[in-house]
LOZALUM-248859 format. One line per field, with one value per residue (C-alpha): x negated, y, z; residue number from 1. Coordinates in pm, whole numbers. Layout:
! LOZALUM-248859
xx = (X_...)
yy = (Y_...)
zz = (Z_...)
keke = (NUM_...)
END
This chain:
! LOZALUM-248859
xx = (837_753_1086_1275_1090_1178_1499_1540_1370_1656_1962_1826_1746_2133_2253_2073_2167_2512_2429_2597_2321_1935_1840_2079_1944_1564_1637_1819_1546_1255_1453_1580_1284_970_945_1055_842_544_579_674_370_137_240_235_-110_-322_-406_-566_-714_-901_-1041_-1144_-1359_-1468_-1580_-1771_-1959_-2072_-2167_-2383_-2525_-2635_-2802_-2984_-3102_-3252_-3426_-3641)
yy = (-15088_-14739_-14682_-14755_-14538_-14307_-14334_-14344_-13999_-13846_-14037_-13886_-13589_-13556_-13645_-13398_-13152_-13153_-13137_-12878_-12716_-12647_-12806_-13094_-13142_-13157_-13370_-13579_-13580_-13667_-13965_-14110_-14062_-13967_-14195_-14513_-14432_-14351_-14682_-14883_-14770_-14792_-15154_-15270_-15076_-15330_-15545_-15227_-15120_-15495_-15470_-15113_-15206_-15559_-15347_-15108_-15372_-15550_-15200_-15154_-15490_-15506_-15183_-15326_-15597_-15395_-15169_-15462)
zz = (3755_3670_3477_3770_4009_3743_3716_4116_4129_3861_4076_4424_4259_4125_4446_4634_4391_4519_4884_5065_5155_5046_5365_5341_4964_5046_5325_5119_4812_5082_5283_4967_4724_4815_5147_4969_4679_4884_5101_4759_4589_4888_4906_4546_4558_4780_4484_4289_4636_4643_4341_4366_4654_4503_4192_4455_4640_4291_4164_4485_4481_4182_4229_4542_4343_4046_4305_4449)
keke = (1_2_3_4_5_6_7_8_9_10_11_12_13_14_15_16_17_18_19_20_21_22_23_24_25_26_27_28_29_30_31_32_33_34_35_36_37_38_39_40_41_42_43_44_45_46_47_48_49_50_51_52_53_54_55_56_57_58_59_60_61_62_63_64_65_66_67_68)
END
């Protein structure tokens, strides 16, 4: 997965290197990459997010339990 993000960045990033303008290229670059990306990796994220928290909460229990 990360290999094609990669190679996504370098194809946007040619194409928005022959933009007409600066503008027009970092326009380009952010609709293109960086929003897709961001969205793509917030969604394949929510699994990590889960067990980040599930991790959390067994941390803190088991902490509450060796307290009492």
């Amino acid at each position: 997965m990360l290999i094609v993000a990669i190679a996504w960045i370098y194809v946007v990033a040619l194409m928005s290197l022959t933009e007409t303008s600066i503008v027009a290229g970092v326009m380009t670059f952010l609709g293109y990459c960086v929003l897709p990306l961001s969205i793509l990796y917030y969604l394949t994220g929510s699994k990590r997010r889960r067990r980040k928290a599930e991790a959390k909460a067994a941390r803190s229990a088991a902490a509450g339990s060796d307290g009492g």
